[in-house]
C-alpha positions, 0 to 999 in steps of 0.5 A: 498527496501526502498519503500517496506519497507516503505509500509509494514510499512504503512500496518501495521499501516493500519491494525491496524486503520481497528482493530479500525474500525471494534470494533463492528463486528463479528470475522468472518466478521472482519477476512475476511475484514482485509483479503481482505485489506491484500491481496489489500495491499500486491498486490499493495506493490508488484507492487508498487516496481516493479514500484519504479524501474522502475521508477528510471531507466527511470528517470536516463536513459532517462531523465538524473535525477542524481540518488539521486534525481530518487530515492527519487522521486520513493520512494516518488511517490511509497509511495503515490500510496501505501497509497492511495491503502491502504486507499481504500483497506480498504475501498472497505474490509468492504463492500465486508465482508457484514458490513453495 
């Protein structure tokens, strides 16, 4: 949950530097850009949560990490590949929406 959280929160941050961005493109073209991110963003926070555990079962079960510790290395390790989603999400929208 907390990693979800987490990456919502990251998206929304990521939607708004892409407003930033984006400030000299039409609506329609701007429009699609977030809408593309968006959708990247909302894949890999889905993913990525399924992934957090997944990740802290195997850590607890398999390789006897105390639970504390397998949760916070998820949450971080999720966290980092959702900014890295988010950042290249953003980056891959605006070509892919036609903005030279």
């Amino acid at each position: 949950m907390l990693t979800i959280m987490l990456l919502v929160v990251l998206g929304i941050l990521s939607v708004f530097v892409q407003m930033l961005a984006l400030n000299g493109a039409s609506q329609g073209q701007g429009m699609t850009a977030m809408g593309i991110s968006l959708a990247c963003q909302g894949a890999g926070t889905i993913l990525l949560g399924v992934f957090a555990g997944w990740f802290t079962r195997l850590a607890i079960t398999k390789f006897n990490w105390s639970r504390i510790i397998a949760v916070a290395a998820a949450v971080f390790l999720a966290t980092l590949f959702g900014g890295g989603i988010s950042f290249l999400s953003v980056l891959l929208s605006i070509p892919l929406a036609g903005i030279q």
